[in-house]
C-alpha positions as CSV (number, residue, x, y, z in Angstrom):
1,X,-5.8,15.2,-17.3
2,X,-2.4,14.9,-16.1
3,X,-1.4,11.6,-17.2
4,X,1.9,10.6,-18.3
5,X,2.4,7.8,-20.9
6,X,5.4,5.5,-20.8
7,X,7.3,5.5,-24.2
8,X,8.5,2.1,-25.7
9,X,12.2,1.0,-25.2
10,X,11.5,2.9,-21.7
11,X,10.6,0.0,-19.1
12,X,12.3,-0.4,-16.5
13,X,13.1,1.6,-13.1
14,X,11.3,5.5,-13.2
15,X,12.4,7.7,-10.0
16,X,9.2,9.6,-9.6
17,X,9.6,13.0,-7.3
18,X,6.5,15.5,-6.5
19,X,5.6,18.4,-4.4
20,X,2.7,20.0,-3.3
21,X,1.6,23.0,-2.1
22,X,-1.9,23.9,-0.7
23,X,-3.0,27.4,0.1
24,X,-6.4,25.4,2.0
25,X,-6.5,22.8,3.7
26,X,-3.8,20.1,4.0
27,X,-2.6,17.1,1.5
28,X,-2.9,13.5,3.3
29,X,-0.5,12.4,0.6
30,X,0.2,12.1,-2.8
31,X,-1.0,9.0,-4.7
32,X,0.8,6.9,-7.8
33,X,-1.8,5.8,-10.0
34,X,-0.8,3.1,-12.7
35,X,-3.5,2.4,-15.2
36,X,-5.9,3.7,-13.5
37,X,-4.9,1.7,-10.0
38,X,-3.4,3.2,-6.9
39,X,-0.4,1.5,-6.5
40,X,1.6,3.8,-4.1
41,X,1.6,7.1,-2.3
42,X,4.7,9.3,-1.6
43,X,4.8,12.4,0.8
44,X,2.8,10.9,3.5
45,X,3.1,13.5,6.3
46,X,-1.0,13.0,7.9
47,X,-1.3,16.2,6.7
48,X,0.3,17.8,9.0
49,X,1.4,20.7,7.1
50,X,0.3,22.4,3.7
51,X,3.6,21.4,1.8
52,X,4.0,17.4,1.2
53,X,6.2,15.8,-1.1
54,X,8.6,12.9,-1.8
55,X,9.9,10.8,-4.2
56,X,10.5,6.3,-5.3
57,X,11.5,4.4,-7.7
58,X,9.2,2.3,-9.4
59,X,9.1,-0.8,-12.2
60,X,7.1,0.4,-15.0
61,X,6.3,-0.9,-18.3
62,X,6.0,1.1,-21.7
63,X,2.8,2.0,-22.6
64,X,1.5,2.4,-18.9
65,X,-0.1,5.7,-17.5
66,X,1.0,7.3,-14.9
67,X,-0.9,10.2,-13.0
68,X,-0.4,11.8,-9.7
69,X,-3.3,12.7,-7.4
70,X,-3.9,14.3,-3.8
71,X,-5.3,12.7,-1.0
72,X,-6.6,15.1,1.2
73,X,-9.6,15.2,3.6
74,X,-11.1,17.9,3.0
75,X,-11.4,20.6,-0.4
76,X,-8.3,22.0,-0.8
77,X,-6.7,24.6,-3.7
78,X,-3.6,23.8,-5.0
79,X,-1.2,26.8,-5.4
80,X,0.2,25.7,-8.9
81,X,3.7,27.3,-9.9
82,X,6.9,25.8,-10.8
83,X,8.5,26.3,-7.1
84,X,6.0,24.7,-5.3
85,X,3.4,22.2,-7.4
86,X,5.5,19.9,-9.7
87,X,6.2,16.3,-11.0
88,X,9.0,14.9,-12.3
89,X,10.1,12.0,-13.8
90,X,13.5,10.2,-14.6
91,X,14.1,7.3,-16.6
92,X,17.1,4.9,-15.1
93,X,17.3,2.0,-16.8
């Protein structure tokens, strides 16, 4: 289900980056779920056009769960390949 856990001796600051791309309909923005609990968005662009993205930097602890999801207002199918659709995470200390 797309979640991501936090390893131990990792807390600390994450930059967290995603993108996108919807081949119907357009992405409201992308949402940063933490345990289960919104606590974020990135990429807000109103959906205005069918690529959204963005990126932060975040405190999180080991052992939390992180997952990604689309905000959107209507259905929309994602367009999944590695040029386009993606998540990434970096530890920083």
């Amino acid at each position: 289900d797309a979640r991501y856990t936090i390893p131990a001796g990792c807390s600390g600051l994450w930059h967290i980056s995603a993108a996108l791309y919807a081949t119907t309909s357009n992405v409201n923005q992308l949402s940063i779920q933490v345990n289960g609990t919104r606590k974020d968005s990135i990429g807000s662009d109103a959906g205005s056009t069918n690529m959204n993205q963005g990126a932060i930097v975040k405190r999180l602890t080991a052992g939390d769960q992180i997952r990604i999801l689309a905000f959107y207002a209507a259905n929309i199918t994602t367009q999944g390949n590695p040029y386009h659709t993606w998540w990434e995470m970096t530890f920083l200390g």
